[in-house]
LUMROVO-87064 format. One record per residue (C-alpha): residue number from 1; residue in three letters; z, x, y. Coordinates in pm, 1 decimal, decimal comma, padded with zeros to 6 digits. Each point is the difference from the previous one (the first is absolute). Layout:
BEGIN
SITE     k     r          w          u          v
SITE   NUM   ALA          Z          X          Y
...
END
This chain:
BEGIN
SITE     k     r          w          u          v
SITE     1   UNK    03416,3   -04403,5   -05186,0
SITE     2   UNK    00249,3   -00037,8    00275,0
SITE     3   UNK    00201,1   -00312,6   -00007,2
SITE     4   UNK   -00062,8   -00263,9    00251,4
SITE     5   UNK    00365,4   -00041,0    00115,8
SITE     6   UNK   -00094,7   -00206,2    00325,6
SITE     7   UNK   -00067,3   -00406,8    00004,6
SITE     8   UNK    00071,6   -00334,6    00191,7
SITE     9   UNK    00214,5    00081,5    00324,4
SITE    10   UNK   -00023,7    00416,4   -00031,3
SITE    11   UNK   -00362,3   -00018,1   -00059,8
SITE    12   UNK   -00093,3   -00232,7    00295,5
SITE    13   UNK    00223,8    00268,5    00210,5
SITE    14   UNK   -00168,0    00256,6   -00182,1
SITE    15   UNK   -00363,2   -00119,5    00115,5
SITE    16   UNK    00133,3    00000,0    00404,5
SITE    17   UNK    00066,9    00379,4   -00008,8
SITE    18   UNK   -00323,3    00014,9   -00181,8
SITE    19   UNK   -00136,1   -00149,1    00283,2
SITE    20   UNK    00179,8    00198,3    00271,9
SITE    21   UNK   -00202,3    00306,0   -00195,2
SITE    22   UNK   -00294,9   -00145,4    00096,7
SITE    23   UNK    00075,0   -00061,3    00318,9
SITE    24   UNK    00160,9    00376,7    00037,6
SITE    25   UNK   -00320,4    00170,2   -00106,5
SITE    26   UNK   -00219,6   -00290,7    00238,2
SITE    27   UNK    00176,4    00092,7    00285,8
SITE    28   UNK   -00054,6    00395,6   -00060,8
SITE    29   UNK   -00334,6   -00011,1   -00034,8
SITE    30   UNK   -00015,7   -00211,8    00280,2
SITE    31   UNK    00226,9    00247,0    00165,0
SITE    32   UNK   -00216,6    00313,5   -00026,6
SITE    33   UNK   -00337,5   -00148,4    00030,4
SITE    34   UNK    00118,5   -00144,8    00375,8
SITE    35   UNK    00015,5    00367,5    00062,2
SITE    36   UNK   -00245,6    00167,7    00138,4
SITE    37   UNK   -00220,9    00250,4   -00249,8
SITE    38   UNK    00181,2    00289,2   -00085,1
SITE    39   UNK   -00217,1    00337,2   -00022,4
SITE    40   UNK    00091,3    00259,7   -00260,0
SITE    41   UNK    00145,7    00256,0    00247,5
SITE    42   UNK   -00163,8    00367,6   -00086,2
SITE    43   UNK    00288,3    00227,5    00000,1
SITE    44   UNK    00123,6   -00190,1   -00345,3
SITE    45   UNK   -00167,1    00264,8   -00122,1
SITE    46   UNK    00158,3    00288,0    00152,8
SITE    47   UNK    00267,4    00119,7   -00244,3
SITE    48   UNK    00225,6    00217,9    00045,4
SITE    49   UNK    00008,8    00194,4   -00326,7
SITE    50   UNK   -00347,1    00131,8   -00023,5
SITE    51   UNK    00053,9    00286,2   -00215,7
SITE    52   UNK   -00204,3    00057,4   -00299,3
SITE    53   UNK    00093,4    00209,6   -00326,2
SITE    54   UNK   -00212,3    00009,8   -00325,8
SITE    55   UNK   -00299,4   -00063,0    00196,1
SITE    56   UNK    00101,8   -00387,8    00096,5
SITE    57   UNK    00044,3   -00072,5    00305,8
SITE    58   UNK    00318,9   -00190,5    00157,9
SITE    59   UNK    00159,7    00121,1   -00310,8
SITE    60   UNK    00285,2   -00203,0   -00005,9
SITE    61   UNK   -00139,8   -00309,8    00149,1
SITE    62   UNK   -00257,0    00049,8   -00298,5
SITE    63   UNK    00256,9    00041,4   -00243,1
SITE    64   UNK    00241,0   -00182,4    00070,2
SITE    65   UNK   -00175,4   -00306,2   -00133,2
SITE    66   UNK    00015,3    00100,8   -00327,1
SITE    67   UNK    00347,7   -00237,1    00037,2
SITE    68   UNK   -00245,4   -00315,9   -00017,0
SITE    69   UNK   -00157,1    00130,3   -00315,8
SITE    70   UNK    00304,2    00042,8   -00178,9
SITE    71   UNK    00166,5   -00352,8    00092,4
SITE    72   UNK   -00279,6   -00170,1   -00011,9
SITE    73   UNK   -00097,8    00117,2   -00374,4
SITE    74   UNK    00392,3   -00075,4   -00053,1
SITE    75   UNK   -00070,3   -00346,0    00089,6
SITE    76   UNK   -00297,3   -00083,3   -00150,5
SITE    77   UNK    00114,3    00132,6   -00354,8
SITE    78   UNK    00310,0   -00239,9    00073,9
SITE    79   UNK   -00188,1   -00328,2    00099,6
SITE    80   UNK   -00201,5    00127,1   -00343,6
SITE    81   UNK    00282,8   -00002,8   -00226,8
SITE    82   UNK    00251,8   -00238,8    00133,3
SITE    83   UNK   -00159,8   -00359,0    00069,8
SITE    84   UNK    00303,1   -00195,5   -00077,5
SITE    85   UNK    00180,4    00168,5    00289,0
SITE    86   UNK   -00290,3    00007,7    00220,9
SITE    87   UNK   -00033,6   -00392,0    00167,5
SITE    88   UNK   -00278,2    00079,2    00242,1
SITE    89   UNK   -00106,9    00265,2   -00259,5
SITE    90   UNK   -00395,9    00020,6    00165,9
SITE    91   UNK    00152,3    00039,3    00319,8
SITE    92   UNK    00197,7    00261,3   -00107,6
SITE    93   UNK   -00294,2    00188,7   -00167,5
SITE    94   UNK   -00180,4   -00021,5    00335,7
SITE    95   UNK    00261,7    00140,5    00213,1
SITE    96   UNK    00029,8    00317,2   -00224,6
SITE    97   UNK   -00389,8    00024,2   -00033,5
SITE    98   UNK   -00021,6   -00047,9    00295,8
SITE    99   UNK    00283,9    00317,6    00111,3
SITE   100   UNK   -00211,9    00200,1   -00307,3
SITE   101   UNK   -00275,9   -00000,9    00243,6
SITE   102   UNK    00161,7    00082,3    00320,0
SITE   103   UNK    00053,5    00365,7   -00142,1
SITE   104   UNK   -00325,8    00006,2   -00012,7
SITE   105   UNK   -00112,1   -00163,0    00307,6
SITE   106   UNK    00248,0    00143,4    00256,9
SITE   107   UNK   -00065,4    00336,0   -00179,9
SITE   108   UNK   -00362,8   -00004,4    00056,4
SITE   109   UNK    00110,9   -00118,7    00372,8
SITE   110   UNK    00210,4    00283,3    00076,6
SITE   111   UNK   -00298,2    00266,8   -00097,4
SITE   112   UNK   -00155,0   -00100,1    00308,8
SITE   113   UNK    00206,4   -00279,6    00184,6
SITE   114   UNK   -00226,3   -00284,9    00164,7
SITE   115   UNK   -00045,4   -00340,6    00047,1
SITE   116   UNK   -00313,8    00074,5   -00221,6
SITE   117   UNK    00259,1    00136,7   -00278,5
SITE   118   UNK    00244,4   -00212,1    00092,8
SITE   119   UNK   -00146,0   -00319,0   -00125,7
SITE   120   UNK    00054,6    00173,9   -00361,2
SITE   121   UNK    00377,1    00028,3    00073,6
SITE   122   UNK    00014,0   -00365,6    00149,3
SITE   123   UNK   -00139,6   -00139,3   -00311,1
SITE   124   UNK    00216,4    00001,9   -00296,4
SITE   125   UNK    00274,0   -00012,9    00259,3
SITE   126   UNK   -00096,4   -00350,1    00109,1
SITE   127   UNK    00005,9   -00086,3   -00399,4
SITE   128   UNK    00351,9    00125,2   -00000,5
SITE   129   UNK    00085,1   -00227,5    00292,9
SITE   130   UNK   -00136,3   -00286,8   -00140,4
SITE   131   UNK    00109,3    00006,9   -00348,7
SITE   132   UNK    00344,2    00103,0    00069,9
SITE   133   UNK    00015,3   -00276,2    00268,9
SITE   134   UNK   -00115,2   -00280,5   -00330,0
SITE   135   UNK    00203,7    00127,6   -00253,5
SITE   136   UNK    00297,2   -00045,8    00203,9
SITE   137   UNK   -00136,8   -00345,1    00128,4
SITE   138   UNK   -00066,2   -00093,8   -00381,9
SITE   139   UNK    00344,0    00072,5   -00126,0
SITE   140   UNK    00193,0   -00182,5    00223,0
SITE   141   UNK   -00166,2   -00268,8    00094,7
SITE   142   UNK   -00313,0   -00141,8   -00242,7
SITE   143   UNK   -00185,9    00257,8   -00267,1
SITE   144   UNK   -00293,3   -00238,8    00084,1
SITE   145   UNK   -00036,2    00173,4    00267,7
SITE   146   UNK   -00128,5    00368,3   -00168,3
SITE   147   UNK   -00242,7   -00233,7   -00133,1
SITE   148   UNK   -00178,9   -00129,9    00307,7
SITE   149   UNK    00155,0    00221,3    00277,4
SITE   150   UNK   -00057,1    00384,2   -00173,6
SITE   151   UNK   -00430,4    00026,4    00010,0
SITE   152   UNK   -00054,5   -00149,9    00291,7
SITE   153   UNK    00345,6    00205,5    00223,7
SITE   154   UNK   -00177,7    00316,1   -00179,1
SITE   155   UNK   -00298,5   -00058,4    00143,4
SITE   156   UNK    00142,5   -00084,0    00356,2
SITE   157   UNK    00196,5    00313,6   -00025,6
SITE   158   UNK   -00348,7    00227,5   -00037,3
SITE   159   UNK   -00174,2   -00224,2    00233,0
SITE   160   UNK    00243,9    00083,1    00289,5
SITE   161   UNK   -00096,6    00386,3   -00076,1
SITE   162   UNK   -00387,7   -00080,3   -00052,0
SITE   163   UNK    00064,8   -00191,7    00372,2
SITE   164   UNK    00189,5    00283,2    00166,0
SITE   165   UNK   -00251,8    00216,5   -00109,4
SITE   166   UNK   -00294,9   -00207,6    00150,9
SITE   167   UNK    00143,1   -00126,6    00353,7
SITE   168   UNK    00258,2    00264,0    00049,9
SITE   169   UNK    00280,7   -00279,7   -00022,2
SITE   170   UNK    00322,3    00078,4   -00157,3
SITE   171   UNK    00148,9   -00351,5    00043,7
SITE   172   UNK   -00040,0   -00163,4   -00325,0
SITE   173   UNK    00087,4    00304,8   -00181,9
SITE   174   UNK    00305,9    00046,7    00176,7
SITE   175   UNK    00146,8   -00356,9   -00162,6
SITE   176   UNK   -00123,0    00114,9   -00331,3
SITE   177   UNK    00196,7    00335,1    00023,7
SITE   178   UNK    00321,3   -00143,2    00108,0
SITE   179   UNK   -00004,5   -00335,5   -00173,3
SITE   180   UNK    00265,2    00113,2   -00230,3
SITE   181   UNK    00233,9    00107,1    00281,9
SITE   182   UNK   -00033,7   -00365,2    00115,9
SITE   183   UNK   -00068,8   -00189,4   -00339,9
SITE   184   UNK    00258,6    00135,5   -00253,0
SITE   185   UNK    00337,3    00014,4    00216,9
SITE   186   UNK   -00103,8   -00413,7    00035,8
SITE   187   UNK   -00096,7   -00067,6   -00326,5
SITE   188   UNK    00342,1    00203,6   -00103,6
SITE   189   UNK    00223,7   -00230,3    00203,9
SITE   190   UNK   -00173,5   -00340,6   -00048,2
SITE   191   UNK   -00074,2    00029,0   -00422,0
SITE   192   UNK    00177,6    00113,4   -00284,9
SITE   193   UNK   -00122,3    00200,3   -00252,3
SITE   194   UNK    00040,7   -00042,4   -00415,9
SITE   195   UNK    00040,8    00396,1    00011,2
SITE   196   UNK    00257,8    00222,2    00019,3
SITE   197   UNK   -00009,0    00347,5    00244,4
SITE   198   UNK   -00143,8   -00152,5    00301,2
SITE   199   UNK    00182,6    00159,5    00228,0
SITE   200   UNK   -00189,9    00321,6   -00063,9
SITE   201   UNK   -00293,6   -00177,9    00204,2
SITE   202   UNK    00162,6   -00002,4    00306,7
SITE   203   UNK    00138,0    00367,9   -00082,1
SITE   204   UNK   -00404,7    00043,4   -00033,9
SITE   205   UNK   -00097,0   -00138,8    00311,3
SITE   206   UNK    00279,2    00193,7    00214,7
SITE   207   UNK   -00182,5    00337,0   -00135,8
SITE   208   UNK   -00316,9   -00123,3    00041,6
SITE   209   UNK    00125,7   -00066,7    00392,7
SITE   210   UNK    00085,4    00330,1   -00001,3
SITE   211   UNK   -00300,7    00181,5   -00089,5
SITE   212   UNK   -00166,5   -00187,4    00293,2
SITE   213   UNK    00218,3    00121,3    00214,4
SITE   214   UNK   -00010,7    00380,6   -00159,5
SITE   215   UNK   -00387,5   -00103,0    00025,1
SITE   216   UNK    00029,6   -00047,4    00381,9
SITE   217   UNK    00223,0    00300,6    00071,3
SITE   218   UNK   -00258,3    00219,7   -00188,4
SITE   219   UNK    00029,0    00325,9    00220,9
SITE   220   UNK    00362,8   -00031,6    00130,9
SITE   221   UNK    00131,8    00012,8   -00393,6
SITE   222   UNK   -00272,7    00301,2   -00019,9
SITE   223   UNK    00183,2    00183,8    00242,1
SITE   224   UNK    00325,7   -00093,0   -00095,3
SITE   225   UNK   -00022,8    00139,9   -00382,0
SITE   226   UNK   -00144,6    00330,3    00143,6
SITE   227   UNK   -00369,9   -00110,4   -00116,6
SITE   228   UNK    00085,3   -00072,8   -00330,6
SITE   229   UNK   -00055,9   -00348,1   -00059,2
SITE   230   UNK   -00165,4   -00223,3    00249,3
SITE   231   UNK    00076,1   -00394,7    00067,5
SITE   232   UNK   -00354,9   -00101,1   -00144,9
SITE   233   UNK    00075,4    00220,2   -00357,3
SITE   234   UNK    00361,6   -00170,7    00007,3
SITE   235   UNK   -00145,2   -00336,3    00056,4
SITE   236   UNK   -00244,0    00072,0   -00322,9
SITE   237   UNK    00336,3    00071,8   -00169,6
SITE   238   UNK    00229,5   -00302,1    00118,1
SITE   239   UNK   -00277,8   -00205,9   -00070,8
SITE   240   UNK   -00019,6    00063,0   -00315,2
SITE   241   UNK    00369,0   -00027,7   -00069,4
SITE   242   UNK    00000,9   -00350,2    00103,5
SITE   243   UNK   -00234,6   -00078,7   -00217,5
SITE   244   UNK    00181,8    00188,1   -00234,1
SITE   245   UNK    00293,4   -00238,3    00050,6
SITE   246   UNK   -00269,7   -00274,6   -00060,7
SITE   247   UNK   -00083,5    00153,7   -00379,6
SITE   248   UNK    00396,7    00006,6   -00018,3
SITE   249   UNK    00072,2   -00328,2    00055,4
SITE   250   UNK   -00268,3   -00169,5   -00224,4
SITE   251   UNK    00105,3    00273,8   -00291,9
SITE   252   UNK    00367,6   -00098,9    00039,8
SITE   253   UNK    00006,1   -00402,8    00054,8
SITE   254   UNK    00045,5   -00272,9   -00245,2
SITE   255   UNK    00037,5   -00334,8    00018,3
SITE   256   UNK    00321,2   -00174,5    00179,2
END
């Protein structure tokens, strides 16, 4: 069991930047939904690596995602064997379930890339968001909150993909994909943690950034490696490694 290290004067403290949490994630929602809907733009779909080989199509957008399956069976034999280490250990098992499946779900996708197909992808990735987001959360400030907060951020997480998929609107899954970006670097700076090795989540987030942005240059890092490797296959990779450094940290911490 972690220790409870915080009372009196630090704890009172503690429950302000608890609140300025809460009023962080109020004011992004609030945020996004003033915008006005955002429609899932068709040429997301056009890749630039289209080749096929074996008989699967987009090849290495296919297989690339065999990264998931590998770190995500990593870290759900971890949160299996190593409780003690493991605060928000359900949270933990979600996350890596929850990367398990997106092998699966943006493999299926990249067959035959659209929104239909998409939603497939979009699913276990919205677990990953969400669970990642509450383990953090739990550890630093309250492991209450797995408790109460994990179920019902899980199922906000697929309803933002169910709604997407129904009314076209991208809005409320946009805050679910990049609440880490904006929740952890917070929680980081406001909350201490009982663990040792985290650092390695920032060093996480930083090469999750950068798969976005080899995500978004898709067919100008085609063209620069001589159409070997294009930005959405690298993305699928660097993705994968930050989760990677995820599994790393929780294998290597202990208790301060």
């Amino acid at each position: 069991m972690i220790p409870r290290r915080i009372t009196g004067f630090r704890a009172i403290h503690s429950t302000r930047r608890a609140y300025l949490i809460v009023l962080l994630l109020i004011a992004a929602l609030g945020g996004v939904m003033s915008l006005p809907p955002i429609a899932q733009d068709p040429s997301y779909h056009a890749f630039a690596d289209r080749r096929g080989l074996l008989g699967i199509s987009s090849f290495l957008n296919v297989t690339t995602n065999l990264a998931f399956l590998a770190v995500g069976m990593a870290g759900i034999s971890l949160c299996a064997r190593r409780q003690h280490r493991l605060g928000a250990r359900w949270a933990w098992m979600a996350c890596f379930t929850g990367v398990a499946l997106v092998s699966l779900g943006s493999g299926y996708y990249h067959l035959a890339p659209n929104n239909g197909t998409l939603v497939w992808d979009r699913l276990p990735m919205s677990v990953v968001f969400m669970a990642l987001s509450i383990a953090v959360l739990a550890e630093h400030v309250s492991l209450r909150l797995e408790k109460y907060l994990l179920a019902p951020t899980i199922v906000l997480g697929l309803a933002s993909v169910i709604t997407w998929h129904y009314t076209d609107d991208l809005r409320l899954y946009a805050l679910v994909q990049f609440l880490p970006l904006l929740l952890l670097p917070v929680v980081l700076l406001l909350f201490d943690s009982p663990y040792t090795h985290r650092g390695l989540l920032p060093l996480a987030l930083a090469v999750y950034v950068i798969a976005k942005l080899a995500e978004h240059y898709d067919r100008a890092l085609f063209e620069m490696t001589g159409e070997i490797v294009s930005g959405h296959s690298l993305k699928h990779l660097l993705a994968a490694l930050a989760l990677l450094v995820v599994y790393w940290m929780l294998r290597r911490r202990r208790f301060q």
